[in-house]
C-alpha positions as CSV (number, residue, x, y, z in Angstrom):
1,X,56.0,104.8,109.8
2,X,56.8,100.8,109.7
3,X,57.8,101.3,106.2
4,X,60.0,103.6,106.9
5,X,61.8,101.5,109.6
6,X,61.6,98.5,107.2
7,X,64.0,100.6,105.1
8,X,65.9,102.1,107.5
9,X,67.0,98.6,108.9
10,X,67.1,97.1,105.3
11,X,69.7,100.0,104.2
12,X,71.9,99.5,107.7
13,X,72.0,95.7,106.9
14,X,72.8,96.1,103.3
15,X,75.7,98.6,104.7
16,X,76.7,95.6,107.2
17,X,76.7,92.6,104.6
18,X,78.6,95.8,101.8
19,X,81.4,95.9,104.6
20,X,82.4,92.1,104.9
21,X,82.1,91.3,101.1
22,X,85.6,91.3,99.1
23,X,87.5,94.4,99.0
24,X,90.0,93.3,97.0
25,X,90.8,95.5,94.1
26,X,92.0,95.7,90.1
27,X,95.9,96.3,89.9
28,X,97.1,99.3,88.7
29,X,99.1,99.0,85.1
30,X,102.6,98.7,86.7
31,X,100.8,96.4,89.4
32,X,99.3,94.5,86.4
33,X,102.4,94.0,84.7
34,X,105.3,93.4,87.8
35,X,102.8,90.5,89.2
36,X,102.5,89.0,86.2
37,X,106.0,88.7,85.5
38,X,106.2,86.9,88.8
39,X,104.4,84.2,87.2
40,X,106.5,84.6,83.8
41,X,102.9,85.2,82.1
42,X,102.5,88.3,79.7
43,X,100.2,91.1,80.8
44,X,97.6,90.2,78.6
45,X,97.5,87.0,79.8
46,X,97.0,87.4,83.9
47,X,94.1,88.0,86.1
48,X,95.3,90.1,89.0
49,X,93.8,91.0,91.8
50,X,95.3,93.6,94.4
51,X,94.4,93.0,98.3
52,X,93.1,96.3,100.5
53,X,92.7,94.4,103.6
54,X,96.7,96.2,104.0
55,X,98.4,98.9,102.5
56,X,101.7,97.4,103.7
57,X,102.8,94.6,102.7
58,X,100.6,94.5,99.7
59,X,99.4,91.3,98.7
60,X,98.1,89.9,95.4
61,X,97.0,86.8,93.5
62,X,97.5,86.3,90.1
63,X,95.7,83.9,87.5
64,X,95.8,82.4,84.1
65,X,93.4,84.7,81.7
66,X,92.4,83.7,78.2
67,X,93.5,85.8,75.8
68,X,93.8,83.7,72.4
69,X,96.6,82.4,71.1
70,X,98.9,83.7,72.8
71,X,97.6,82.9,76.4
72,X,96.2,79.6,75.6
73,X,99.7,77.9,75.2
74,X,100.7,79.0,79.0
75,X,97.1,77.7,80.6
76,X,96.7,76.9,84.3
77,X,94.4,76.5,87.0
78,X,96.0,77.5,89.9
79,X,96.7,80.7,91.6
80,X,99.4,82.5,92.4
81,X,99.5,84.7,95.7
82,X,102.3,87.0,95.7
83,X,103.6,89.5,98.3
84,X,105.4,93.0,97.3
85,X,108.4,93.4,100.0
86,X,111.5,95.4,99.3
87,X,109.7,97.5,96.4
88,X,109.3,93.8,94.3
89,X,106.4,91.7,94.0
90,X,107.6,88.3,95.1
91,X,106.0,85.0,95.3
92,X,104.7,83.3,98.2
93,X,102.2,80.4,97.2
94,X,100.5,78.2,94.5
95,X,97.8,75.7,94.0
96,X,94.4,74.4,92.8
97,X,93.2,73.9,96.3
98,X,94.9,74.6,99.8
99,X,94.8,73.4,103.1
100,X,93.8,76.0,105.4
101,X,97.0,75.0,107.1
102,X,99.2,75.1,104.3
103,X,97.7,78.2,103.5
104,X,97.2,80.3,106.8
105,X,101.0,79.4,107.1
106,X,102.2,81.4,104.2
107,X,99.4,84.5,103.9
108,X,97.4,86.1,106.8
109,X,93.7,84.3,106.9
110,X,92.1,88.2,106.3
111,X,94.2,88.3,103.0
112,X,93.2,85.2,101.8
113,X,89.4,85.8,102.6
114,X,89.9,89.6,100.7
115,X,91.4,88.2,98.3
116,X,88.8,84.9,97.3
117,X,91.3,82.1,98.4
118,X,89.4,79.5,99.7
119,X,90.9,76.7,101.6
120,X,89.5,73.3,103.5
């Protein structure tokens, strides 16, 4: 019977940590290729991420991705966060490392936790 409690609470708790983690989500095709172009980057060459914390405005970062020689020529560090408003993805921020100020200023704190952005 205690074992069975042990795992009840053990599944409940794994459901509890499951739901804060990172939703955020791989971008559709279009998503993939209308972000990127935000950032002038091919395809190919950008690691997008899609937020679900909303449905609308969607939010999004966007990253430099190797992807031999034609990616390697256009690396970066930074990220990219990028809103879509009036059906276009449009660019909000950039940087290697935010404020939470700066950052909180531009894109809603829940976005910025769904979507990995960390700040100090």
């Amino acid at each position: 019977m205690r074992v069975l409690r042990l795992l009840a609470v053990a599944f409940i708790a794994g459901i509890l940590v499951a739901g804060v983690a990172s939703a955020d989500r791989k971008p559709t095709a279009k998503e993939q290729a209308q972000i990127a172009s935000v950032v002038r980057l091919p395809a190919v060459c950008a690691k997008v991420r899609v937020s679900t914390e909303t449905k609308k405005p969607k939010w999004g970062k966007v990253s430099w991705r190797r992807g031999g020689s034609q990616c390697d020529p256009l690396a970066s560090n930074g990220v990219t966060i990028v809103k879509k408003s009036s059906g276009r993805w449009r660019f909000i921020t950039a940087g290697s490392s935010f404020t939470c100020g700066e950052l909180y200023a531009k894109v809603p704190k829940a976005i910025a936790r769904d979507l990995g952005i960390k700040c100090t």
